[in-house]
N, C-alpha and C positions, 0 to 999 in steps of 0.2 A: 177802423177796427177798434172798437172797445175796449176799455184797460182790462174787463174780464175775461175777454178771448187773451188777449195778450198773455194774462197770467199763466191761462191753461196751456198756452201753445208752451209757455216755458216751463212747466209740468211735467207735458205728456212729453217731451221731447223726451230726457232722461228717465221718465217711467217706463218710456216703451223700449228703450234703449237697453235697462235693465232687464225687464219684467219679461221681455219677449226672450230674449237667451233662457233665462231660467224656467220658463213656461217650455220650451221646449225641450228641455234636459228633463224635464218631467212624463215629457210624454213618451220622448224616446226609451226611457228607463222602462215601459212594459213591454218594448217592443222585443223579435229577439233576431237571431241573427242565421240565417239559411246557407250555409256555402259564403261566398264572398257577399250576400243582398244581406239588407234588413227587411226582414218581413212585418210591416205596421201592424199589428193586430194586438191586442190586447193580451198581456199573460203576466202572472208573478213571479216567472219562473225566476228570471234575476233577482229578486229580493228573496227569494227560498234561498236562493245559490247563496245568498250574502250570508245570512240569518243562519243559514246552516253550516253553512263550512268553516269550522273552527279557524285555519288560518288568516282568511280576513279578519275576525272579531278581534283576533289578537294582536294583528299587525292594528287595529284601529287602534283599540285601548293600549298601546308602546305609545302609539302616535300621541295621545290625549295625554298620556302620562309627560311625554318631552314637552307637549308644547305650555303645557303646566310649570313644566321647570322653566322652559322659557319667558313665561309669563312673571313667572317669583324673582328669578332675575331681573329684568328688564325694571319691576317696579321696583327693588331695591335700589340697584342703580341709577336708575331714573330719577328717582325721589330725589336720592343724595343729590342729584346732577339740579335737579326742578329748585329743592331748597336752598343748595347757594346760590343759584343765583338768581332767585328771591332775597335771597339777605344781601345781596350786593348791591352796592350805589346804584339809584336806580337809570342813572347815564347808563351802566354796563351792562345794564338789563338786554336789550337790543343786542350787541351784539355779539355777547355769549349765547342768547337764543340762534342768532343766526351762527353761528360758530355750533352746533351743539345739535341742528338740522341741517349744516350743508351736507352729508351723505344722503338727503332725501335727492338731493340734486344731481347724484351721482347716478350712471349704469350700476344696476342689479349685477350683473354679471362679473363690472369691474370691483366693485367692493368683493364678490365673493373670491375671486382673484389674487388681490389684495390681501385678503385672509388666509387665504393657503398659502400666499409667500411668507407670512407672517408666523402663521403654524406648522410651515414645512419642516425637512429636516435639516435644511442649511439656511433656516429663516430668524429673524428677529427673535424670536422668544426661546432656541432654542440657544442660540448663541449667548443671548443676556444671560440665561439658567448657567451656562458651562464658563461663562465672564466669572461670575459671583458664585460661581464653586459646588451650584447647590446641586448640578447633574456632572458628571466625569467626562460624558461624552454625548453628542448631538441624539435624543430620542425621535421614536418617530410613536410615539401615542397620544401627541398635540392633533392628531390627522389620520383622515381615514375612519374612524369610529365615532360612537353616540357624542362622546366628550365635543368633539370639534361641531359635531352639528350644534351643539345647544351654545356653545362657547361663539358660532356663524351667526347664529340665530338670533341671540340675543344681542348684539351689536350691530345685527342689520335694523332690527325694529326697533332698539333702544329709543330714537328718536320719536316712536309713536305713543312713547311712554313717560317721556319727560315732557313735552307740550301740556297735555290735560291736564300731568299735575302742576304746573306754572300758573297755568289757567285759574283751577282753583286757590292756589295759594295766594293769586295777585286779588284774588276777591275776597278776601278777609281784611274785613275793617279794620284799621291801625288803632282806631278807638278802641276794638276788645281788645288787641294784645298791651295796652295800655293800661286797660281795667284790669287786666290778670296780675298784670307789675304792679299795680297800686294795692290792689288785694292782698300781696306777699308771694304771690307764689313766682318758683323761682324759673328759670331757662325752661330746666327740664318740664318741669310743672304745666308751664304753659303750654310746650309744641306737645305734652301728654294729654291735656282736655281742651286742647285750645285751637291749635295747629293740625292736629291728625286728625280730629274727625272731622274740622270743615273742610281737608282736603282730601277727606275717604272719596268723596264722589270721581275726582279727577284719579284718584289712585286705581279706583275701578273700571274706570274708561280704559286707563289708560293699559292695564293689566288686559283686559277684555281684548282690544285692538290685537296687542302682542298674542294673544290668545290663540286666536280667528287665524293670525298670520301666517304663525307659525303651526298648524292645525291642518292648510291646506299646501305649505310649500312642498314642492318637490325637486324645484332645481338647487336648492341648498343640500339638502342630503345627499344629490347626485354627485356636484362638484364637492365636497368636504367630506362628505361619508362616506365614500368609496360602496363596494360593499355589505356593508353592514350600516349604511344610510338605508334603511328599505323602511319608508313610514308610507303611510296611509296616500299621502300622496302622489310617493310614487308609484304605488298599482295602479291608482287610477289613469295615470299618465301610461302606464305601460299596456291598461288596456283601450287606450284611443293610438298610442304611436305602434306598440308592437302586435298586439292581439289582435287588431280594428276589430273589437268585441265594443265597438260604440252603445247598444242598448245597456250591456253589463257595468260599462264606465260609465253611463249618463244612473245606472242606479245607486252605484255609488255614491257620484256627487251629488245626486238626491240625499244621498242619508246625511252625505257632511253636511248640505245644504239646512238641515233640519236640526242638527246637530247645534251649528252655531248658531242658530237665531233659540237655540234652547238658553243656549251663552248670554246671548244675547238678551234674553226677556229675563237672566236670573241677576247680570249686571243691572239691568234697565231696574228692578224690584228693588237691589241693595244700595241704588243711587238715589233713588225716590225716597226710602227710608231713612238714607242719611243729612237729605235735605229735608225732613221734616224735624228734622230732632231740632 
């Protein structure tokens, strides 16, 4: 066999792997739904349904709007996480990364878990607040509502947003931050024209990921939102598990689908940009 077959075979393996799910979620989106069948035939009718019914458009744009918040967190926090330990020994480098992504290696389900014991009302954060005097008595507004989903959210992805910015920060030559000292300018001076924008690229990665993620989750709002977790992803989850309105739900995940790769080509524009400067 050929090293150019060889390549392709390890190509098409994950393209088709990919491309064949989403190829189908495509087609089934015009189809519609007769009694318990799916009748294959061509129609818009689900994307009129979508396009027109003011309560989806809305439940989408809450959705867009959270996972935006999610996204501003994650890079805040992330950064701060990303730039110490870049400025630390670089022995500690390792394994504060690893220390900083072992939740990638945890059950989804046990971190979210974990965070409701934590946000509950006889949990961790309720007990430290009423330790240090700052609540009277145990609340229960850590849970159950938007607070808890974006507060789930952004600690489950966090990790997807402190790598890329590592990434970038370990790629900036020690010789510029060197020239910026020698120049005069001070701490701040440098991580402000020196540090931030050759790590804007990983900043945007890394915002984008948390983005996308948190964008299509549905099982985070279900366990932490109670409720009043109702985002974009969970209709579509509700209409493949409770509706089997499958063509309705493959339209949807068409628009998200279309949606993020919007994300995606406007990250991909501001990354490109920042690496020409």
């Amino acid at each position: 066999m050929s090293e150019r077959m060889i390549w392709l075979l390890i190509y098409a393996v994950p393209v088709i792997a990919i491309c064949g799910p989403l190829a189908n979620f495509l087609v089934i989106g015009f189809w519609r739904v007769d009694g318990s069948s799916m009748v294959a035939d061509f129609s818009l009718a689900n994307y009129v349904t979508f396009f027109t019914n003011p309560t989806y458009k809305t439940v989408l744009i809450k959705t867009m709007y959270l996972a935006a918040e999610v996204a501003l967190v994650s890079i805040v926090i992330g950064y701060s996480i990303a730039y110490f330990v870049w400025k630390c020994p670089r022995a500690a480098h390792y394994p504060l990364l690893v220390m900083s992504t072992i939740p990638l290696l945890m059950s989804y389900i046990i971190k979210l878990y974990a965070i409701r014991s934590i946000l509950g009302f006889d949990g961790f954060l309720n007990s430290l607040l009423v330790a240090i005097g700052i609540l009277d008595h145990p609340s229960t507004i850590f849970l159950f509502n938007q607070t808890a989903i974006l507060i789930a959210m952004s600690i489950v992805y966090l990790p997807f947003a402190i790598l890329p910015v590592y990434l970038t920060l370990e790629r900036i030559p020690e010789s510029l931050l060197h020239a910026s000292s020698d120049l005069g300018a001070s701490a701040w001076q440098t991580f402000r024209y020196v540090v931030l924008p050759s790590s804007l690229p990983g900043t945007v990665v890394g915002g984008m990921f948390s983005y996308i993620l948190a964008l299509g989750d549905f099982v985070t709002p279900q366990m932490v939102g109670g409720v009043q977790g109702f985002t974009f992803g969970r209709v579509i989850w509700s209409q493949f598990g409770m509706a089997f309105d499958w063509p309705f739900g493959a339209a949807m995940s068409t628009v998200l689908l279309f949606l993020s790769l919007i994300v995606i080509g406007i990250a991909g524009k501001i990354v490109k940009k920042a690496e020409n400067i």
